[in-house]
C-alpha positions in Angstrom: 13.1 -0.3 -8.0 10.0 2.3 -9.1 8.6 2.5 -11.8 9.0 3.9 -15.4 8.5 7.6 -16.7 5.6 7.7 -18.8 7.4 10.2 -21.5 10.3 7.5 -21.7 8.1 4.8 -23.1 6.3 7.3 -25.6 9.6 8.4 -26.3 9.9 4.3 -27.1 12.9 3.8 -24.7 11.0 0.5 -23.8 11.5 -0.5 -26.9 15.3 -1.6 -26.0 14.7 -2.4 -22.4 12.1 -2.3 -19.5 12.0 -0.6 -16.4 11.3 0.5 -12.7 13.0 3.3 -10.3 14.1 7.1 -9.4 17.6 8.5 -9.4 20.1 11.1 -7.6 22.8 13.1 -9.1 26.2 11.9 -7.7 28.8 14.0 -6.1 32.8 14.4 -6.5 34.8 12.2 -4.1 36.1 14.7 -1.3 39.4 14.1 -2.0 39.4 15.0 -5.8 39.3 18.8 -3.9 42.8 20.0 -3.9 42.4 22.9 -2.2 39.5 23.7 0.2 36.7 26.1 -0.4 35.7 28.6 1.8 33.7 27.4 4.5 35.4 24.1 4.2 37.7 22.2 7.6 39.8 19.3 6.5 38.9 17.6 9.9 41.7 17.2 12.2 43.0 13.5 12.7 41.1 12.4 9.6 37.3 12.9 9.7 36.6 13.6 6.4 35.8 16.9 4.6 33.3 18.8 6.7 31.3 21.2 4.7 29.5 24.0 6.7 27.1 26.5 4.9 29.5 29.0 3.8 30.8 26.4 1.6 29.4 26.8 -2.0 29.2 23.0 -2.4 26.5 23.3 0.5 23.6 23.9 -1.3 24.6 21.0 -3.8 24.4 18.7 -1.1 21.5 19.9 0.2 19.2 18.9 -2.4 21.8 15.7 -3.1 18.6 13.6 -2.7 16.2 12.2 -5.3 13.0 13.5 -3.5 13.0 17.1 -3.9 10.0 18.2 -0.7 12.8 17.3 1.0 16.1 19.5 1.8 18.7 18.8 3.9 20.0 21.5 6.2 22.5 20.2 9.2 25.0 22.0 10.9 27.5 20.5 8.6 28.2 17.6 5.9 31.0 15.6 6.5 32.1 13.5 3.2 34.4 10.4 4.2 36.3 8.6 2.1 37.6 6.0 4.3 36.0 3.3 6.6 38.7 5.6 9.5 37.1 8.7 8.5 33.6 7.4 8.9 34.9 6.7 12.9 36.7 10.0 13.6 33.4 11.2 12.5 31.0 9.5 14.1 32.9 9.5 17.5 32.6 13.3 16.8 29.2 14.0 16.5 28.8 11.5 19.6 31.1 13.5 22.1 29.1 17.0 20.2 26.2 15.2 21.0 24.9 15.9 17.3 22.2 13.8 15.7 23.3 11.9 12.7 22.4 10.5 9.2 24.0 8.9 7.0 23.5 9.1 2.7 25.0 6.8 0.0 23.4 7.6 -2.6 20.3 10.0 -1.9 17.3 8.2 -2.8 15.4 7.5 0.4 11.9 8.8 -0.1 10.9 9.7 3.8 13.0 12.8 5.4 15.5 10.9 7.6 18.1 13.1 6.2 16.0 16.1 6.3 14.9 15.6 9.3 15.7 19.1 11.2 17.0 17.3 14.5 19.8 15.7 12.6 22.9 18.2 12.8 25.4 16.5 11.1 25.3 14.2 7.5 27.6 11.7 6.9 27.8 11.6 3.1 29.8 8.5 1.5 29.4 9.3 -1.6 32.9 9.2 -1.9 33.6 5.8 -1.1 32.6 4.0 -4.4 35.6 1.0 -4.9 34.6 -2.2 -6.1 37.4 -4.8 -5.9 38.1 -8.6 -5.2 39.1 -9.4 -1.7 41.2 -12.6 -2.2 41.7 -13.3 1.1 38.0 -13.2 2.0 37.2 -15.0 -1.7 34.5 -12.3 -2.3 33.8 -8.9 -3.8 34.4 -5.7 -1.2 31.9 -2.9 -2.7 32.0 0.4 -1.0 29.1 2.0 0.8 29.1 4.7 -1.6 29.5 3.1 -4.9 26.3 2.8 -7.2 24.0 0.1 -8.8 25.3 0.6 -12.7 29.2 1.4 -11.5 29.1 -1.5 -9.4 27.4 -3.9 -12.4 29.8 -2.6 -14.8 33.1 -3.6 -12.5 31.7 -6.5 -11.7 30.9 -7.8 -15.2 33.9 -6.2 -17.5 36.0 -7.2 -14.7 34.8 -11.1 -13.7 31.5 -11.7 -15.7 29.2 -11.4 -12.8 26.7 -9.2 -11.3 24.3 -8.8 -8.4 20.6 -9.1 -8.9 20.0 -5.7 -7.4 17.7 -2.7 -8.9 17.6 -1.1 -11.8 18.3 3.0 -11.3 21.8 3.7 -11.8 22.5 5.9 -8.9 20.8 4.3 -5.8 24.1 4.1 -3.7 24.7 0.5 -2.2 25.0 1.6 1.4 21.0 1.9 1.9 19.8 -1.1 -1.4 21.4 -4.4 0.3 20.3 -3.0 4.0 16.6 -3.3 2.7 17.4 -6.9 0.7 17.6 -5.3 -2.8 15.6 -6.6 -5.7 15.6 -6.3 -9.5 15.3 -7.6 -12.9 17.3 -10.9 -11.9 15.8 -11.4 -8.3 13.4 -14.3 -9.7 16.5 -16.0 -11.3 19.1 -15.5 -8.1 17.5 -14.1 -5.4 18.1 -10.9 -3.5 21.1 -8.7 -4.1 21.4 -9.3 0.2 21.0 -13.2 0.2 24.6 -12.9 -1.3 26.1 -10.5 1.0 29.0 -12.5 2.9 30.0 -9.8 4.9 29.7 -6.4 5.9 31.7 -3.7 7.7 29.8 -1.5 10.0 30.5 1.4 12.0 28.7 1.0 15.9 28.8 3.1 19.3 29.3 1.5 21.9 27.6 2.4 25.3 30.3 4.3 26.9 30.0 6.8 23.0 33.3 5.0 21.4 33.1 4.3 17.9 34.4 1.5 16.7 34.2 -0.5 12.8 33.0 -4.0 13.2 33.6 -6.7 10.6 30.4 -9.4 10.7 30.2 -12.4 8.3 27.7 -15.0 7.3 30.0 -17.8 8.8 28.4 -19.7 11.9 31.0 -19.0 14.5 31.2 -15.5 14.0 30.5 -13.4 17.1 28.8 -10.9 14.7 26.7 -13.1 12.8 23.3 -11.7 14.8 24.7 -7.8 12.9 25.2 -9.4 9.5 22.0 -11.4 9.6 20.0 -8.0 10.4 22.0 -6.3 7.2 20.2 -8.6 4.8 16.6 -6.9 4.9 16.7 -4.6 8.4 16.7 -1.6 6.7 18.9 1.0 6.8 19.9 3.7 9.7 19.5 1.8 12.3 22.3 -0.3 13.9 25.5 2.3 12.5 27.2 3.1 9.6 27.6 0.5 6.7 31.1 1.8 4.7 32.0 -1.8 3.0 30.2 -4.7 2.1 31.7 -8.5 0.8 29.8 -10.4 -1.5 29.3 -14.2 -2.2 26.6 -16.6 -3.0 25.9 -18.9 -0.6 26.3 -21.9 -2.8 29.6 -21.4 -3.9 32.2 -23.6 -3.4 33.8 -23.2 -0.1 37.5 -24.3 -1.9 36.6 -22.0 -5.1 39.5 -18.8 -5.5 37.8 -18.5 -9.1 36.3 -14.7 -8.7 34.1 -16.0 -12.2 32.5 -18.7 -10.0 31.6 -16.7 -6.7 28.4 -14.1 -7.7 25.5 -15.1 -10.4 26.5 -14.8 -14.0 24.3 -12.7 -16.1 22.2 -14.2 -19.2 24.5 -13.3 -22.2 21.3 -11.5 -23.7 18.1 -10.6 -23.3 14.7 -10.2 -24.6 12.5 -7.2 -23.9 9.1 -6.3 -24.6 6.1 -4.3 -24.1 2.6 -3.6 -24.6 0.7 -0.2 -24.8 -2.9 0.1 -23.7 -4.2 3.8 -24.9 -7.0 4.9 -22.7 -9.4 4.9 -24.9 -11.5 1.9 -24.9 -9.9 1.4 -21.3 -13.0 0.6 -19.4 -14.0 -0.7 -16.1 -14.5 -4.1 -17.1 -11.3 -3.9 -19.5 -9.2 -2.7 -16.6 -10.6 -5.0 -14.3 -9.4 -8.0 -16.4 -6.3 -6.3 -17.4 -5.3 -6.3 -13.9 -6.5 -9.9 -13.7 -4.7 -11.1 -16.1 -1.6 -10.0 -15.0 -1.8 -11.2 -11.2 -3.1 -14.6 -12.3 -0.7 -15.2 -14.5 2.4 -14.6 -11.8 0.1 -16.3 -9.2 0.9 -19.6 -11.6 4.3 -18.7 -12.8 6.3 -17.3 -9.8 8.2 -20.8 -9.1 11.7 -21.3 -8.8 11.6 -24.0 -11.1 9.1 -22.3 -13.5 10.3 -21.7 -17.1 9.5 -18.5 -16.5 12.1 -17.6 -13.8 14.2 -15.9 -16.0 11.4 -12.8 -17.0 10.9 -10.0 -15.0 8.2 -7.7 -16.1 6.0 -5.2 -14.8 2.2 -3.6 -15.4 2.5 -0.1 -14.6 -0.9 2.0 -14.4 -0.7 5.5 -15.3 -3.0 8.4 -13.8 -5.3 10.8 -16.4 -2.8 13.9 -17.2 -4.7 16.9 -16.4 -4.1 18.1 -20.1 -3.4 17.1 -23.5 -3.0 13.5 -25.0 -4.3 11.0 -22.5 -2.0 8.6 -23.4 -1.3 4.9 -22.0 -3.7 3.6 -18.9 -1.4 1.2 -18.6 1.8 -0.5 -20.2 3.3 -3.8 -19.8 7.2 -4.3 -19.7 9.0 -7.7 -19.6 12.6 -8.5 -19.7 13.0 -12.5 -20.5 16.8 -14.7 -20.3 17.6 -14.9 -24.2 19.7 -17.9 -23.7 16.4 -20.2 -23.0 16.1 -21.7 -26.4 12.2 -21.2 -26.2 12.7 -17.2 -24.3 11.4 -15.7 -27.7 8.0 -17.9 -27.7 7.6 -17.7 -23.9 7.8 -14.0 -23.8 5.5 -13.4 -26.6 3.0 -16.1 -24.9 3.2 -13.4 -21.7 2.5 -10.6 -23.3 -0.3 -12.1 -25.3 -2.0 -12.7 -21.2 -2.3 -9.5 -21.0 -3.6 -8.5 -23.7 -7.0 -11.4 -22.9 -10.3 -9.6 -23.3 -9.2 -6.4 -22.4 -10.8 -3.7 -25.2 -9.3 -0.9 -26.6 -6.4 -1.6 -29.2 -3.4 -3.2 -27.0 -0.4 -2.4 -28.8 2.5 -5.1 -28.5 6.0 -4.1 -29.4 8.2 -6.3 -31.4 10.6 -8.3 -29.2 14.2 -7.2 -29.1 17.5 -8.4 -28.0 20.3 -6.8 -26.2 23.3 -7.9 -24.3 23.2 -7.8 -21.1 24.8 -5.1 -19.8 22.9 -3.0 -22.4 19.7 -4.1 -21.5 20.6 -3.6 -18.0 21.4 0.6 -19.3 18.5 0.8 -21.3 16.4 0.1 -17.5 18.3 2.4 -16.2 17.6 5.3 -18.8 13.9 4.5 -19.1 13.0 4.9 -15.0 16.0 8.0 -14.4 14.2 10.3 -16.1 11.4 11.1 -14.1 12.9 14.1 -11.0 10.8 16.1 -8.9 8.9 16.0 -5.3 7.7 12.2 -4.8 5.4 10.3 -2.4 5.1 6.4 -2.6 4.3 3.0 -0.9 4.3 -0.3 -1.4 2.6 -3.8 -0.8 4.1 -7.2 -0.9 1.2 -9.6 -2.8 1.1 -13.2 -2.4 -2.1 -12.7 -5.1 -2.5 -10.2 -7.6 -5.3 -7.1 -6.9 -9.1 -8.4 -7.0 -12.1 -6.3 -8.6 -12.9 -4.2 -6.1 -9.4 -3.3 -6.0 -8.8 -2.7 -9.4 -12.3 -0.6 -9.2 -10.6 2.2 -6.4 -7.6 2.2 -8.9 -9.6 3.1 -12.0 -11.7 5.5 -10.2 -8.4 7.0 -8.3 -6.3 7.4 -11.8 -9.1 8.8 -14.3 -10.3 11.0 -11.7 -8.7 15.0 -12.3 -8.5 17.6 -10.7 -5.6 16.1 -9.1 -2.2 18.0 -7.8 0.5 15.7 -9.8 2.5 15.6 -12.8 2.7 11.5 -13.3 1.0 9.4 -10.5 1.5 5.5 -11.0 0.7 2.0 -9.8 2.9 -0.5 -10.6 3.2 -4.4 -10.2 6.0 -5.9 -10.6 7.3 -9.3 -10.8 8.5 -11.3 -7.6 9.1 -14.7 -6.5 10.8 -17.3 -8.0 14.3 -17.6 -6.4 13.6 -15.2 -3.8 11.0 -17.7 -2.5 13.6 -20.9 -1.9 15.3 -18.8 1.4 13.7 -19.6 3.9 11.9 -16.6 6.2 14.3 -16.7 9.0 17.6 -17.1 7.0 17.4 -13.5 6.6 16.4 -10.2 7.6 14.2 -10.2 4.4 11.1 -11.6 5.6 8.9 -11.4 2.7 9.3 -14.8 0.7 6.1 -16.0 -0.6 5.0 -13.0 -2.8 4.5 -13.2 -6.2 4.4 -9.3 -6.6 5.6 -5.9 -5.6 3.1 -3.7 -5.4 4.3 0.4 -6.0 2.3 3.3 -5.5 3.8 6.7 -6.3 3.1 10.1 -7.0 5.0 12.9 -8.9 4.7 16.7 -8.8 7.3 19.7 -9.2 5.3 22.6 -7.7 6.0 22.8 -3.4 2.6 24.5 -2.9 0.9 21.0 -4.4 2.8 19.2 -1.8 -0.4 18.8 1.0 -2.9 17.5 -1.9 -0.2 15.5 -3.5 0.7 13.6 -0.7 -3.4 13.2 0.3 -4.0 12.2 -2.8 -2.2 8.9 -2.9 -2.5 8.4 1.0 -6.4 8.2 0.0 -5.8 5.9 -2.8 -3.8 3.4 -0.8 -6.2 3.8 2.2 -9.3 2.6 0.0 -7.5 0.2 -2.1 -6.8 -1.6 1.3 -9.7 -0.8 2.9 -10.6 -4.4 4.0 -7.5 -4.7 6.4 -7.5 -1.2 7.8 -5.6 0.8 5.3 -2.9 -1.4 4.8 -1.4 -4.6 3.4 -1.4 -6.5 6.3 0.2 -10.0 5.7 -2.6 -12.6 5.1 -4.2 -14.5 2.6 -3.5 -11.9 -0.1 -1.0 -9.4 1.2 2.5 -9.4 3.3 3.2 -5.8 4.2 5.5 -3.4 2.5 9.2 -2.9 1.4 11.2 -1.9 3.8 13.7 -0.1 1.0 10.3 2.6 0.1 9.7 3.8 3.7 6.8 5.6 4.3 5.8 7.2 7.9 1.8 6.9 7.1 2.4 3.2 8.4 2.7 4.3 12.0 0.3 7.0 11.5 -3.1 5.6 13.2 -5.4 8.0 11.2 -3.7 6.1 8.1 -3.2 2.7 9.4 -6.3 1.6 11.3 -5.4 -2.2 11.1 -4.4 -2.2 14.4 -1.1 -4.2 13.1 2.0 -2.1 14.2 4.6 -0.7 11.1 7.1 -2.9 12.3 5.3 -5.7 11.6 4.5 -4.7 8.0 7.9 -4.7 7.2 9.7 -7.3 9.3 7.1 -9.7 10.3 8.2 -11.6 12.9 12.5 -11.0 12.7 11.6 -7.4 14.6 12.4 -8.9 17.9 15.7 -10.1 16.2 16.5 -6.9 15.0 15.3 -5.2 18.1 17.8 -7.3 20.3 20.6 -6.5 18.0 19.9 -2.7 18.0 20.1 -3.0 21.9 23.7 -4.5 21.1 25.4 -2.4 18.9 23.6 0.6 19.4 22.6 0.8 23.2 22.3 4.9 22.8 20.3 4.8 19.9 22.6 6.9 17.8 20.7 6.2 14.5 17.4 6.7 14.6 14.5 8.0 12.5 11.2 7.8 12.3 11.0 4.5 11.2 14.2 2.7 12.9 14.0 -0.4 15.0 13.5 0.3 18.4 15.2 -1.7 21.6 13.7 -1.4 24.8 16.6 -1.0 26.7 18.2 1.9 24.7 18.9 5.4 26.1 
């Protein structure tokens, strides 16, 4: 999840739902092509579609990804539609010796696809199914398929969901990889602590492709490739084409599909609260950011009454012209079946409001099924398209003075190359803290925030300042531990699911703690050791993949 488009809350979106994240336009399935365009090979022995540049569809999937500085310009794509395809394909561009990526649904923010050593993308957008796998007792989604296609199958069909993110089109194939969080993480955990099983395509060292099958079930052979699919981040152990999902504490003699994922709350609560930036002073946005940390810092239990509301303080930079608008906004979502949600939710959005000047405006509280509220999320944070940069911080307390000081300087200051910069805190903990640290790939389980730092701009020539911009606001913000949220007292590294290269850059990182260790903590030698298994000739990599030793 990012955060929310400023012109969608003046627009008064938030007034039906809350929100955080970034889309990607989807593409048509490969096979809904009848007849192939120019340019386009129907790959012998079933590879897939493989689209070269002559093809007209090229230059759609090109700039198929949300992040527009970034263009992707391989050899060829190759769109699969079948976990056999994805294997013809791979064992291809192995024997071709052609670098690879692979893209669900387009919204990585670094240039792994991009990347101009990687000659051949491996697009799945075409491999969206969601169904229940009776044999397996759990619910087979597709690589491909994305966040609001998958909720809406899953709930018309069986009245369940996953608690994954809020942007409709992040494709599934990269969110569970990186553990997946949303709206209803504090009430059921991570969308990847329910991930059964998953099917994943791996070279072997001799170059044969093969499709492995790994499960969550002790005696499984696999179990070390499942276990790094739950927070390890994706291209770096093969090609993830289907995943099976079931909650860990269902019964093991259940066959009721109902009974197997989290239900939903039948409705839900949302509401907000507006601070303009006038009256917004130091002092006011010191205490605004005070409020808001402390009040998570003491209500971030599993058992709090307060695990059902997920919410969010998002700080907005000083537009260069015209109205200033917000400084800041505050966005909750709260259960509606608590018989106190109503009373509890006003109660947090009075917090924030606590000695901060200025005329905080607080929205009436609404209620909306489900389903709809989960839409309205959606709408409010896919609005915002254009050439990004962001990072992150896991925070185990919320952002002290000094903190909040570099942020107020950093977003009133103008002068600055971007069209909506952001900070954003959003809420963590709760359920996501019960698993324990090694159970997963996930690592990160005694935060009580996300942290989310982002920039936005549309013109390329602003891309140099853009990106220094932010890079400068993290640095300071972080400037006790070197530049970075190194885990400690009050920080535990960054989300794996926003990668960002600046965290093996030592002119950015000065912490002297390695990247790996801001987003894995101590599984990477896990994950290293199972890269060195399934992927001894380091056929995915990036800048950012896990690294084995003994690879070649």
């Amino acid at each position: 999840m990012t955060v929310p488009s400023r012109r969608s809350f003046v627009a008064g979106t938030l007034t039906a739902g809350a929100a955080v994240g970034l889309a990607a336009a989807g593409i048509v399935p490969a096979h809904a092509q009848d007849t192939p365009a120019p340019g386009t090979t129907p790959t012998p022995g079933g590879g897939g579609t493989l689209v070269t540049p002559e093809d007209p569809r090229y230059a759609a999937l090109s700039t198929r990804g949300s992040n527009k500085r970034f263009t992707a310009r391989p050899d060829a794509f190759r769109l699969a539609t079948t976990t056999e395809e994805v294997v013809r394909a791979v064992g291809d561009a192995v024997r071709e010796g052609k670098r690879i990526a692979v893209r669900s649904g387009g919204h990585c923010y670094e240039n792994v696809v991009g990347d101009p050593a990687v000659r051949l993308v491996l697009d799945l957008g075409g491999m969206n199914a969601v169904t229940f796998d009776a044999r397996r007792r759990a619910f087979m989604v597709e690589a491909g398929a994305q966040l609001m296609d998958v909720y809406k199958r899953l709930y018309y069909g069986w009245g369940v969901t996953l608690p994954g993110g809020a942007s409709a089109t992040v494709g599934m194939g990269g969110h569970v990889t990186g553990g997946g969080y949303g709206a209803l993480s504090r009430a059921f955990g991570l969308a990847a602590d329910h991930l059964y099983a998953v099917e994943v395509v791996v070279v072997d060292a001799a170059g044969r492709a093969r499709a492995v099958i790994a499960t969550r079930e002790r005696h499984d052979p696999h179990r070390d490739l499942w276990w790094a699919h739950t927070g390890g981040g994706g291209g770096n152990f093969g090609v993830v084409t289907r995943y099976w999902f079931r909650s860990p504490d269902a019964s093991r003699h259940c066959t009721d599909p109902s009974r197997l994922l989290p239900r939903p709350p039948g409705n839900v609560l949302a509401g907000s609260v507006y601070f303009p930036r006038e009256g917004m002073d130091r002092a006011s946005f010191r205490r605004l950011i005070r409020n808001h940390g402390q009040w998570h810092e003491q209500n971030s239990g599993a058992d709090s009454p307060y695990a059902g509301l997920f919410g969010g303080l998002v700080l907005y930079g000083r537009p260069e012209t015209g109205d200033p608008g917000a400084a800041a906004i505050g966005f909750a979502h709260m259960d509606g079946t608590r018989p106190d949600a109503e009373r509890l939710l006003a109660d947090f959005l009075r917090t924030l409001t606590e000695g901060v000047g200025g005329s905080p405006q607080i929205s009436e509280i609404t209620s909306q099924p489900w389903l709809t509220a989960t839409e309205y999320l959606a709408a409010a944070q896919d609005g915002d398209t254009g050439r990004h940069k962001i990072k992150s911080a896991y925070l185990r307390r919320g952002h002290g003075d000094a903190q909040a000081d570099v942020l107020y300087t950093y977003l009133n200051s103008t002068g600055n190359r971007h069209d909506s910069a952001s900070v954003s805190f959003q809420s963590y903990g709760g359920r996501i803290n019960t698993v324990p640290g090694h159970a997963t790939a996930s690592s990160h389980r005694d935060s009580v925030l996300k942290a989310l730092y982002m920039n936005t701009w549309q013109d390329p020539d602003a891309d140099a300042a853009a990106v220094d911009w932010l890079r400068r606001l993290y640095r300071d913000v972080f400037g006790a531990t070197g530049g970075v949220p190194v885990p400690g007292r009050d920080t535990d590294g960054c989300y794996v699911n926003y990668p960002d290269i600046d965290m093996a850059d030592p002119r950015w990182n000065t912490s002297g703690v390695p990247w790996h260790r801001l987003y894995y903590k101590d599984a990477y030698p896990r994950l290293q050791r199972v890269k060195a298994a399934y992927d001894p000739r380091d056929v995915f990599s990036h800048a950012l993949s896990v690294r084995a030793e003994n690879v070649r």
